[in-house]
Phi, psi and omega in degrees: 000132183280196165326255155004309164274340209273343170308294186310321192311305197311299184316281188319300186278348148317308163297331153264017178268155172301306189267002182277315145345287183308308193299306214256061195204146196283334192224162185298306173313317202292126177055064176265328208254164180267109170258201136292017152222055153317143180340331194274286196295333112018255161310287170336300184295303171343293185299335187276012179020060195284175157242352189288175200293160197282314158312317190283358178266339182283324130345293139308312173297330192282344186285326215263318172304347177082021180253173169264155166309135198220148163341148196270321183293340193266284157348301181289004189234003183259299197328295181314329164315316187271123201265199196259327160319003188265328133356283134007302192269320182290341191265345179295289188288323179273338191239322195288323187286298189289353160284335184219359129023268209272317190072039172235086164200164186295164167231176159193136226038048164067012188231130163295105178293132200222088155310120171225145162181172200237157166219190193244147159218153196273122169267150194287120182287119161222184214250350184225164161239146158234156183194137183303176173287138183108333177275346213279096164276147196287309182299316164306300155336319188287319186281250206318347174270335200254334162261026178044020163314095178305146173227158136217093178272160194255160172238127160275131151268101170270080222269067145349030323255105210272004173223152184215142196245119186223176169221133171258142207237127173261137175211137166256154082012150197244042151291311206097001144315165190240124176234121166268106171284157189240122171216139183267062172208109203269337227251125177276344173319303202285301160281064167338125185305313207291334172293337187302315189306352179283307195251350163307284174334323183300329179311331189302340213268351141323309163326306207261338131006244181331315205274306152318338175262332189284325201261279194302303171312315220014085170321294165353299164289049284253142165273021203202157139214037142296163178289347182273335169272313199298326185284264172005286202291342209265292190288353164292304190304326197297306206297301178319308192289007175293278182311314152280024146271328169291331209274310180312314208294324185293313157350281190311342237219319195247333173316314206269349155273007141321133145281069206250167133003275160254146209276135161282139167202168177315132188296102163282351154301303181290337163292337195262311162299281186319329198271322183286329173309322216207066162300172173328000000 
């Protein structure tokens, strides 16, 4: 089974399994019964990232689901039900698995390239933050004090290594900038200087990320502003875009063995509004 299918295949029975239900639910109790937002469907409005008035996305979904339609106030208490780990879970089995699985995706030196960089996101203004260990920083911490922001964060402790044997790498850009990389591949035989600017380059596709989850998605627009809709929306929006890069990559893939001018690519606005209309 290729990608593609075997994704949609993943999606679908997660979303109709019992215990994939039992994990991702606040109470024992919660979607015991067949109501008219049963679990599955649920998820599905979550996933259509709509921006329209909130009746009018239940409305439509509930149209497209074959059901009558229910109070916007009925949604909003079924949602609360739902935790966000089911989000979590779906990118795991549908998109991380079914992406690397097989051990057929690109490398370079033989290592699977992981682009991290940090960006901002507008969090819903509320009166209090709580955020895990590890995020917790001076600058962050300052910036929430100067905005008068109740916080609470866990401190991680960590036992740490107290010295590190790294290479420092010079690469210029082809701005004419000078770029110092810091790496722990030390043996310059194996891992070439003149090769980093190569693998630097990989990172941008972080870049352009970040701009798909803020612009197309809009991650921003937060459909809550509890920590469980903000959570819902941030690994839903995460899942989605896992899924339309698997649903896309043959697209991509034949774009790019064009000979054009300018390099081509998928419309992803239209892939992404086809994926939120009618989710998995």
């Amino acid at each position: 089974m290729d990608k593609k299918k075997q994704a949609l295949k993943n999606s679908r029975a997660s979303a109709h399994n019992a215990f994939f239900k039992c994990r991702n639910r606040k109470a024992d109790k919660d979607f015991s019964r067949q109501r008219s937002l049963p679990f599955a469907q649920v998820l599905t409005m979550i996933l259509r990232k709509s921006v329209k008035p909130l009746q009018s996305m239940v409305n439509e979904a509930m149209q497209a689901a074959g059901v009558k339609s229910v109070p916007a106030s009925a949604y909003t208490q079924a949602r609360h039900k739902l935790r966000h780990t089911a989000f979590i879970e779906l990118n795991q089995t549908a998109v991380v698995e079914v992406m690397y699985a097989d051990g057929v995706y690109k490398r370079f030196w033989g290592y699977r390239v992981l682009g991290v960089d940090g960006s901002r996101i507008r969090l819903p203004t509320t009166e209090e933050l709580v955020f895990d260990r590890n995020y917790a920083s001076y600058e962050l911490l300052a910036e929430l004090t100067q905005q008068q922001r109740a916080f609470a964060t866990a401190r991680a402790m960590l036992n740490l290594p107290k010295t590190l044997r790294v290479r420092f790498v010079r690469v210029r850009l082809d701005t004419g900038e000078w770029k110092v990389l810091v790496t722990s591949l030390l043996d310059e035989q194996l891992y070439p200087t003149a090769t980093f600017k190569a693998l630097y380059h990989l990172r941008w596709g972080i870049e352009t990320f970040y701009g798909i989850l803020k612009t197309r998605l809009e991650l921003e627009n937060f459909s809550g502003i509890s920590v469980e809709s903000v959570k819902q929306d941030f690994y839903a929006t995460l899942y989605l875009t896992g899924l339309e890069s698997i649903l896309t990559a043959d697209e991509q893939d034949s774009l790019n063995q064009r000979l054009t001018q300018h390099p081509q690519t998928v419309n992803r606005g239209v892939a992404f509004n086809i994926l939120t209309s009618s989710p998995p």
